[in-house]
C-alpha positions in Angstrom: -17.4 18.3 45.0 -14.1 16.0 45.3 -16.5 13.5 43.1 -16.8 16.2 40.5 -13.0 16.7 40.4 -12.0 13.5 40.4 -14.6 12.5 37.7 -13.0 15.8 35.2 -9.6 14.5 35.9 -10.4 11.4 34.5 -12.0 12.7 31.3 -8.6 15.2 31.3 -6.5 12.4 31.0 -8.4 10.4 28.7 -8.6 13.0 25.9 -5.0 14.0 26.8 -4.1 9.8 25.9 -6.1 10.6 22.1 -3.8 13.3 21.7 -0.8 11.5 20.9 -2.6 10.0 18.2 -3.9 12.6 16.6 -0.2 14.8 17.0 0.5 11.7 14.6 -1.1 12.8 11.7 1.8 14.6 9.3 2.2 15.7 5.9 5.1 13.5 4.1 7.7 15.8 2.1 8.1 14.1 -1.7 11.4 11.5 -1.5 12.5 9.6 -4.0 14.6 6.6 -2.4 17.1 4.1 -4.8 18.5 0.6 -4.3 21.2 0.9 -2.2 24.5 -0.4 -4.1 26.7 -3.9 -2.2 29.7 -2.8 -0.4 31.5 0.5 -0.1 31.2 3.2 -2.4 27.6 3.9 -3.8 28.5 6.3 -7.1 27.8 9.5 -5.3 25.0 8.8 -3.5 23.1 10.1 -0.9 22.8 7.2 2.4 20.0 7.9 4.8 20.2 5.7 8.1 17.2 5.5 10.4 16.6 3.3 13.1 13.6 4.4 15.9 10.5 3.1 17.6 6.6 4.0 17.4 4.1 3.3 19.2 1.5 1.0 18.3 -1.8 -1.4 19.0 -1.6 -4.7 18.2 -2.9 -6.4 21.2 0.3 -7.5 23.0 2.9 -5.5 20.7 3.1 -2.1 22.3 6.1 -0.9 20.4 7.2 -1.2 16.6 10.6 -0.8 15.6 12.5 -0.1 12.0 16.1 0.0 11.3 16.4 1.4 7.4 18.9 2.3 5.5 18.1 3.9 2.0 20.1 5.8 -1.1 19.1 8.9 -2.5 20.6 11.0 -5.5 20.1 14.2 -3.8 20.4 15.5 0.2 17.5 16.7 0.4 15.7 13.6 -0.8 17.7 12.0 1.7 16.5 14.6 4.7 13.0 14.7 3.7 13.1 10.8 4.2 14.7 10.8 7.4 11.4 14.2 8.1 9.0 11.6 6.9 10.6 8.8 9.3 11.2 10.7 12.5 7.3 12.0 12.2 6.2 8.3 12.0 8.6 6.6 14.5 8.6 9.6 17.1 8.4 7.5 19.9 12.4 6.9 20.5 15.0 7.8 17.8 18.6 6.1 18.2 19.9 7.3 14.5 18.7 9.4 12.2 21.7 10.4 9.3 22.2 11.6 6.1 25.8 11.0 4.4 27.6 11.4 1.1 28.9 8.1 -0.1 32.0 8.0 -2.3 32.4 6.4 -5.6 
């Protein structure tokens, strides 16, 4: 009997490991994303900042990490971007922000 429990834990946590995985899967929202202009200013833009970490498997690299910035002529170009980022790199997230630049 213990045999039997012990042996459906294991599978338990082995399919709960896949789930991660497959919780990975997300539908991107449209984003249209500009060359960010040198220096301050930007001519009314929007600046999305993202920096997080996702899990992958590479071998030895556990981890992958992305530090992004991006410009965007609307907000909600700008949020959809920092959706589609947070939904890929949901391991850790340090920053994840949408301003208005001047110009």
């Amino acid at each position: 009997m213990r045999m039997t429990a012990a042996a459906g834990l294991m599978i338990a946590l082995s399919l709960g490991s896949a789930l991660p995985v497959a919780a990975a899967s997300f539908i991107a929202r449209p984003t249209e994303a500009l060359a960010c202009p040198d220096g301050a200013g930007g001519g009314n833009l929007w600046q999305g900042y993202f920096h997080g970490r996702k899990e992958v498997d590479h071998g030895w690299m556990k981890y992958e990490d992305a530090a992004e910035r991006r410009c965007f002529k609307t907000e909600k170009f700008c949020r959809n971007w920092l959706y589609n980022m947070q939904s890929e790199y949901s391991e850790n997230v340090w920053s994840a922000v949408c301003t208005r630049s001047g110009g």
